[in-house]
N, C-alpha and C positions, 0 to 999 in steps of 0.2 A: 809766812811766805818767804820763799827764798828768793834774795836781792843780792847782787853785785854793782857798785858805785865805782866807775873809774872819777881820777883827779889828776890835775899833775900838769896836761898840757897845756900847750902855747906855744906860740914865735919865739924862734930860736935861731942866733946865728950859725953859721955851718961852724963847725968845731965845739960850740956847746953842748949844752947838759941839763938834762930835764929827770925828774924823776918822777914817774905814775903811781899812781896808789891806788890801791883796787881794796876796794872795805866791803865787806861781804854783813848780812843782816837778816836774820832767821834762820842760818847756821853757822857751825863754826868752820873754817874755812880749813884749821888745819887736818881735817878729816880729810879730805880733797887733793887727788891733783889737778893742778891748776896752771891754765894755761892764758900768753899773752897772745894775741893775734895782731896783723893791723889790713887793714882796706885803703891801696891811695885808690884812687877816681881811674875808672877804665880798667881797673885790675882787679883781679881775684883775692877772694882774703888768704894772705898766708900767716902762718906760724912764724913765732918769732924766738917765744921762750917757753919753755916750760918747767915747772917743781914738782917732784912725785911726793907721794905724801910722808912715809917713814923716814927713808932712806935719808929724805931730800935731792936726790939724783934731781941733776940740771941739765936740761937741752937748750941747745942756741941753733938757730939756721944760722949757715954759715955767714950770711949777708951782716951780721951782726955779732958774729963771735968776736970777744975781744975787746966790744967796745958799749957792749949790754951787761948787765947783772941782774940775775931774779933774785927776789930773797923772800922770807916770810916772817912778821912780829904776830909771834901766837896772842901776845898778852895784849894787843889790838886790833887782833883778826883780820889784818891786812896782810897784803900781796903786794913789792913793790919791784917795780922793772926803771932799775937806773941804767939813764942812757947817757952815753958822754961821745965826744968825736961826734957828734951829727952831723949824717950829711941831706942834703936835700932828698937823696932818695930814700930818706926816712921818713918824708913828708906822707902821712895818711889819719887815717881816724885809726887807736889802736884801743883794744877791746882786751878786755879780762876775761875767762870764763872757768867753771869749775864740772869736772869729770862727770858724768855719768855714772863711773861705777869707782867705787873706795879703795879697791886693792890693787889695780894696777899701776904699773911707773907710767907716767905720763908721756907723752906724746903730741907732736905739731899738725895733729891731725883733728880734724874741726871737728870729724865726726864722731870724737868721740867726748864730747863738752856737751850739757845737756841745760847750763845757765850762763848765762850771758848778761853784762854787763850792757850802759848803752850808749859807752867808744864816749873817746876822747880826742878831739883834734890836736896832731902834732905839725906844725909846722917849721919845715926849715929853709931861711930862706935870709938874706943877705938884704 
């Protein structure tokens, strides 16, 4: 059975730094592009970051370029999205998920992620 585990969040002052970890569990994750999402309350989910699977090719929404990083430990089949500079309107549930199909470069688009993780609360707040 294919599983995705987010970790990582919590209350954070504004200008700190959190790091997620997304541990994947009946496969291996670096087959996969993989992507971060997040949901605040009232909103739609967006994209945040995403890894493609060879290349490594990296996307950021622009709301987060600069002050996000994906990365991937194959030898621990995790996925981690370090965040630093937070600001409050980073405050949501953010979610991992892993591609639907293996060969393409990844993308901040939800509909193309077919495993989902079950989101982690990030809070920022003062």
């Amino acid at each position: 059975q294919l599983q995705l585990v987010e970790s990582g969040g919590g209350l954070v002052q504004p200008g700190g730094s959190l790091r997620l970890s997304c541990a994947a569990s009946g496969f291996t994750l670096d087959y996969y592009p993989i992507g971060w999402f997040r949901q605040a309350p009232g909103k739609e989910r967006e994209g945040v970051s995403c890894i493609s699977r060879n290349d490594g090719i990296t996307y950021y929404a622009d709301s987060v370029k600069g002050r996000f990083t994906i990365s991937r430990d194959n030898a621990k089949n995790t996925v981690y999205l370090q965040m630093n500079s937070l600001k409050p309107e980073d405050t949501a549930i953010y979610y991992c998920a892993a591609d639907k199909l293996l060969i393409r470069r990844c993308a901040l688009t939800s509909q193309n992620y077919a495993y989902w993780g079950q989101g982690t609360q990030v809070t920022v707040s003062s």
